[in-house]
N, C-alpha and C positions, 0 to 999 in steps of 0.2 A: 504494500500500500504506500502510494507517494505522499511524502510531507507536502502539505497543503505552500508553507512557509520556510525556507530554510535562508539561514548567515553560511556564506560563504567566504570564510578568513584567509584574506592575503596573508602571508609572515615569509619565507623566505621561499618565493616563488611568485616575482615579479612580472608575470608575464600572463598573458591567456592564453596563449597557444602552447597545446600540450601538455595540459597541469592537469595531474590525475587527482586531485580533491576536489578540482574545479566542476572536473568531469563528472565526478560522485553523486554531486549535491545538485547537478542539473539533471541529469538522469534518473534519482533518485525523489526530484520535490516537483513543482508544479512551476513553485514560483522562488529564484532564489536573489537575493540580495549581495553585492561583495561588499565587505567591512576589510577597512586596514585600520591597524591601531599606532600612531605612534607613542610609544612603549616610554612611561617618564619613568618607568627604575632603572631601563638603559640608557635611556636621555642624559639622565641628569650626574650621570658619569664622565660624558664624555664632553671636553673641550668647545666653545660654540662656535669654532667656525669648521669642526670637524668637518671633513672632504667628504666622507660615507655617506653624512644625513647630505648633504646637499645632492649627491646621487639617488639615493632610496625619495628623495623630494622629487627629485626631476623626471622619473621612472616611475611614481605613483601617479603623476599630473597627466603622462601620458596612457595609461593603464583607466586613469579617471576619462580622461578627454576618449578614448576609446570605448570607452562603457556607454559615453554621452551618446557618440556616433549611434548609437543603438537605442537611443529613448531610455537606458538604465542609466545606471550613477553608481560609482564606488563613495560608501558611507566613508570619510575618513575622520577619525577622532582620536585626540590626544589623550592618555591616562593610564591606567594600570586597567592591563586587560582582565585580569581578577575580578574588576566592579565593572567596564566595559561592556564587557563580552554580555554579561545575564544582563543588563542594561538595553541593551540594543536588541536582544531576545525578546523581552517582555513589552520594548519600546512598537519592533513589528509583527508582532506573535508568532513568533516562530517555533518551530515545532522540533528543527535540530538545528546545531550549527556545524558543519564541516570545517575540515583545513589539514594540510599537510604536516605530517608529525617531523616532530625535533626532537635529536637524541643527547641534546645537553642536558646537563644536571639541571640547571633554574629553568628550562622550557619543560623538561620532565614535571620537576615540582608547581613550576606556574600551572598546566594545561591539568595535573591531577586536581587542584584546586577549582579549578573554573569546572573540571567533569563534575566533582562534588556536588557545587552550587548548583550547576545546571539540573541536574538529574532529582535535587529537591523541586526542582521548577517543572518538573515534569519534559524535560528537552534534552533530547539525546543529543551526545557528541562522539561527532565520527572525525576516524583520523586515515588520511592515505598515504601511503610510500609515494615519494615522490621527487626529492633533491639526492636521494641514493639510487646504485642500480640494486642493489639485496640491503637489507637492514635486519636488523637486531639480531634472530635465529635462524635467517634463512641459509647461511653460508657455517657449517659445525664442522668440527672433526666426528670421525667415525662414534667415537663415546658419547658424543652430544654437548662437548663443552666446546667454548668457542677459543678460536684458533689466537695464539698472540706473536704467531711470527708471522711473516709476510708472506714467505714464497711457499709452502703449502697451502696458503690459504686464496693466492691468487691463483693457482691450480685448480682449488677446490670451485672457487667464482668460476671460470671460464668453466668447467665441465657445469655448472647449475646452468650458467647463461645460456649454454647451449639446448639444455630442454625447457630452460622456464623463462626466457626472457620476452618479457612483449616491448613490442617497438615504440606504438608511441598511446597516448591518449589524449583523439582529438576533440576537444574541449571547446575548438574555437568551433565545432560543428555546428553545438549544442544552444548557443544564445538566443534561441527563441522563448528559453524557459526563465530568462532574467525577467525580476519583476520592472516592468517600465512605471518612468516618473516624469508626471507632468512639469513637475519644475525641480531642476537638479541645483544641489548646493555650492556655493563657493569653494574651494578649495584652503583649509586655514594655511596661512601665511607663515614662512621661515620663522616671521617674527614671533608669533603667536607661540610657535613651536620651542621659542628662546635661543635660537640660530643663525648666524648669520649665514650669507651666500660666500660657498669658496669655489675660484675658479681654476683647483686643480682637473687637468687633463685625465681621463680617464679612456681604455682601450674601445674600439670597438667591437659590439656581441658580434659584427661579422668575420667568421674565423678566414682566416687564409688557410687554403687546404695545401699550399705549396709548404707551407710550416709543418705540418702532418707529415710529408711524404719524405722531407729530409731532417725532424725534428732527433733521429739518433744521431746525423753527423754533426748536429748544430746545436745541439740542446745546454750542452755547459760550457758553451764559449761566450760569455757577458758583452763582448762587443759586436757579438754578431745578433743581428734581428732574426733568431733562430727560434722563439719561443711564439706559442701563439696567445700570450696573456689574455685565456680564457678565465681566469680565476678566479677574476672579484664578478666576471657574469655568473659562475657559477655557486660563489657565496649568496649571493643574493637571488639567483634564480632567473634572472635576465634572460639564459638561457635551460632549455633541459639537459641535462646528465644525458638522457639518452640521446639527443640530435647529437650529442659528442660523441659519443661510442658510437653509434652507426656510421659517423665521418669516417673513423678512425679504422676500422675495421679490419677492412684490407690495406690499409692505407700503411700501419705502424703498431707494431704487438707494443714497443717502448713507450709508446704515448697513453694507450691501453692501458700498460702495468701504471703510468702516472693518476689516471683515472681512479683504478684499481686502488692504488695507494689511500685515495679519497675516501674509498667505502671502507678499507680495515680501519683506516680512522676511525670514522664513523661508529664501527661496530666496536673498536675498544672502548670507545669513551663511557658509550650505552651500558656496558656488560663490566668495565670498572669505573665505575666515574670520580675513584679516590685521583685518577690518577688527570684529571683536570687541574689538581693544585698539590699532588706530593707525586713524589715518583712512587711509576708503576712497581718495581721493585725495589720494595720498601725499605729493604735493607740501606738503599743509596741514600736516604734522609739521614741516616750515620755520619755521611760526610761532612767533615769539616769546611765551611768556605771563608776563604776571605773577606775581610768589612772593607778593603781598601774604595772608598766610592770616588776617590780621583781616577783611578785608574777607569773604572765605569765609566766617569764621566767624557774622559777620553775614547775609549771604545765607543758611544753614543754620538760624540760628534764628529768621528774620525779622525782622530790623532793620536792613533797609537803608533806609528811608527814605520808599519806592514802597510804597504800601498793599497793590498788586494781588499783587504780587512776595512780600510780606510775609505776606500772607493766605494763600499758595499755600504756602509752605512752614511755615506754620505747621498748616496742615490736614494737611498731610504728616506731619508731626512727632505730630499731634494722633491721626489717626487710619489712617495709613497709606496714604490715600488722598491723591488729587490729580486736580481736573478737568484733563481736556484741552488745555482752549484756555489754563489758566494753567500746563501744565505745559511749553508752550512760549515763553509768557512770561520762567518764570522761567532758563530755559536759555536764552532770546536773552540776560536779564539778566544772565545769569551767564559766559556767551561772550563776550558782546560791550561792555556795560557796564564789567562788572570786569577784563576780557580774561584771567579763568581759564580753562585746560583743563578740556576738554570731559571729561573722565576721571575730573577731581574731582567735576564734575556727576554722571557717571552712576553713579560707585562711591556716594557717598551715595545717589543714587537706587535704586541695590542693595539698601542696608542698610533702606531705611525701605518704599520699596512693598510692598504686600500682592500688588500681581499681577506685581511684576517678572519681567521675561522677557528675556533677555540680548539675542537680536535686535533687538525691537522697543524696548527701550529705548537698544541702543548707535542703532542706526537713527534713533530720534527727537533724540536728543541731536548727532551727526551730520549731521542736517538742521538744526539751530538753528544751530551752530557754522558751516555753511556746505562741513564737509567731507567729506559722504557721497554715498552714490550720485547721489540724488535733491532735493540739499538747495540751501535757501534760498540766494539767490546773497551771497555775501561780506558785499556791498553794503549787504544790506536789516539793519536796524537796527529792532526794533523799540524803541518810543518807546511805555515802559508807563502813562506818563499816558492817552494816545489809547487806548491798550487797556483803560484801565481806566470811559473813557470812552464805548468802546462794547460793554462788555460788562457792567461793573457801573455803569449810571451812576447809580445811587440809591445806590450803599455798602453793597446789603444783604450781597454774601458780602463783602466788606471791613469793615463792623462785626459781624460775627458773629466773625470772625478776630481783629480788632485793633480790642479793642476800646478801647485808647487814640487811637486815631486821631484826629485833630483836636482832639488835648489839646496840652498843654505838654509830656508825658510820652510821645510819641512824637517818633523821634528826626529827625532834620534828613537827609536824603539825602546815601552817602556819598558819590556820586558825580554832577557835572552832566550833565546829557544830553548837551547838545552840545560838551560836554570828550570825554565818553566813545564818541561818535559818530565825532568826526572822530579822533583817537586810534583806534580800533579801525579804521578806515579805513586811514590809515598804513599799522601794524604790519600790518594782514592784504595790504594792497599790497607793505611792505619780502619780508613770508616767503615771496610770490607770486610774488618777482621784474618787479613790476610798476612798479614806480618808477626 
């Protein structure tokens, strides 16, 4: 039996075409409304001219203006979707509210909350897969617990993909079942929101498929236009997970595995969520780290000494971006060189990426440090002279970055390699219990 009335909740799935909640709630109701909330317990954390919301603004305006084309309207409203959500149920009597599931800790805890409420109101709430290609239990080892290393479990993914994958859900089909409105609402204003407009540059959702087909020769080389900075579309939802992997297909198993990488994220965070704010393996909270926060504060604005390290975070700083193979650079440097927590690392890497995504970034940062599911053994130390060596060895994303480099006016390394090698060796053996 169709709900007479259902909310259909935007949250990280920006887009109408091909959004399987979307699809849910239209096939599923008569008449459905879209709601997007802007979220003031995440608002009111972050910086006001933060780059993100002016993105997540400019992408609901057209998502809104799109809805208009069709006689409907996207509800947009400011607050805590806990009072929101049963608010705008009871405001158009709705019968359910749909939306694509989040497998964070506080979107876990917020959406049990609002199920609570709802379900006293007598209104179901439905959730769909939708920004993963498998989630929570779908991808197990043979005993039924879930996998914490990577390359069996990306094994495991392709052989499910092959008998359970559907391709797309077309959602934009379905828009005859939006409720129409004879007069649609303003849109509230940056201001309103407590934000100002910031005009960093952002990629666009149109991928190059020529980056696809040579993204193995070209992928951790920083000065080459080898990546297809799909990431912050796919944090946000701009585009589908699956139009990605159907590009990819035949195209690049390497780009595939990077995809891949997304969803074990995904599934760890869901299945340990301690390990959002302490390392996955617990025992590495033993570690001792250093207070030195000069040195941090140099690593932050790139002057520590290391071009590559330097370069990396000053493009981060610069433009909210940061390649791949230097974003692991400067998180070995920053783990292991300086021997700060990995926390410092990721919480900056919070505030400045354009695609941060709490999984795949606690995950990444956790594999540098040494104390995640699937991460780099203790041991390995990278040595950013060599990496700089084989990944930029002309200097060109290192003089594009810094551009005092090999002046007088670049400064002196604050820290020696092999002081900082064998020292990080030590202390990760003392916290290990291995000495």
């Amino acid at each position: 039996m169709k709900n007479e009335v259902a909310l259909f909740w935007h949250r990280r799935d920006l887009r109408i075409v091909d959004n399987a909640g979307l699809l849910k709630a239209l096939l599923n109701s008569k008449k459905v409304i879209p709601v997007f909330i802007f979220d003031t317990s995440i608002l009111e954390k972050l910086p006001k001219n933060d780059a993100r919301i002016t993105f997540i603004y400019n992408e609901i305006r057209k998502i809104k203006y799109a809805y208009n084309e069709i006689s409907s309207d996207l509800k947009v409203v400011h607050g805590d979707p806990t009072h929101e959500i049963p608010e705008l149920s009871k405001k158009y009597n709705a019968n359910a509210v749909y939306t694509n599931r989040d497998y964070e800790p506080y979107a876990l805890k917020r959406d049990e909350s609002i199920f609570e409420t709802l379900k006293i109101l007598g209104i179901d709430f439905y959730g769909a897969k939708d920004h993963v290609v498998f989630e929570k239990n779908e991808v197990l080892k043979p005993d039924g617990l879930p996998y914490t290393v990577f390359t069996p479990y990306s094994r495991k993914w392709k052989a499910h993909f092959a008998e359970n994958y559907t391709k797309n859900y077309p959602s934009e089909n379905h828009l005859e079942h939006l409720l129409k409105f004879d007069n649609v609402e303003d849109l509230i204003t940056m201001e309103r929101l407590g934000f100002e407009e910031n005009n960093m540059s952002f990629p666009s959702k149109d991928i190059d498929m020529s980056k696809i087909k040579t993204y193995q020769e070209n992928r951790n080389f920083p000065s080459v236009n080898g990546t297809t900075l799909m990431s912050v579309h796919l944090r946000f939802g701009t585009v589908s997970i699956r139009s990605l992997v159907n590009k990819c297909l035949s195209k690049s198993e390497t780009y595939l595995n990077e995809l891949i990488w997304r969803d074990f994220y995904q599934m760890i965070i869901y299945h340990f969520p301690h390990s959002a704010k302490d390392a996955f393996r617990k025992q590495y909270d033993l570690i001792e780290w250093e207070k030195d926060m000069e040195t941090f504060d140099a690593w932050c604005t790139g002057n520590t000494g290391y071009p590559i390290v330097d370069a990396g975070m000053r493009e981060l700083n610069s433009t909210g971006f940061m390649h791949n193979r230097v974003r692991m650079v400067v998180a070995s440097f920053l783990t292991k060189h300086l021997l700060l927590d990995w926390r410092l690392g990721a919480t900056y890497f919070a505030e400045k990426l354009l695609d941060f995504e709490l999984a795949s970034n606690t995950g990444g940062w956790q594999w540098a440090a040494g104390c995640g599911c699937d991460a780099a053994p203790y041991f390995r130390v990278f040595n950013p002279t060599t990496q700089q060596q084989k990944f930029d060895k002309d200097f060109k994303y290192i003089k594009k970055w810094v551009p005092e480099f090999g002046t007088e006016n670049y400064p002196q390394p604050i820290v020696e390699h092999k002081f900082a090698r064998e020292r990080a060796l030590h202390r990760y053996k003392k916290g290990l219990g291995k000495l």
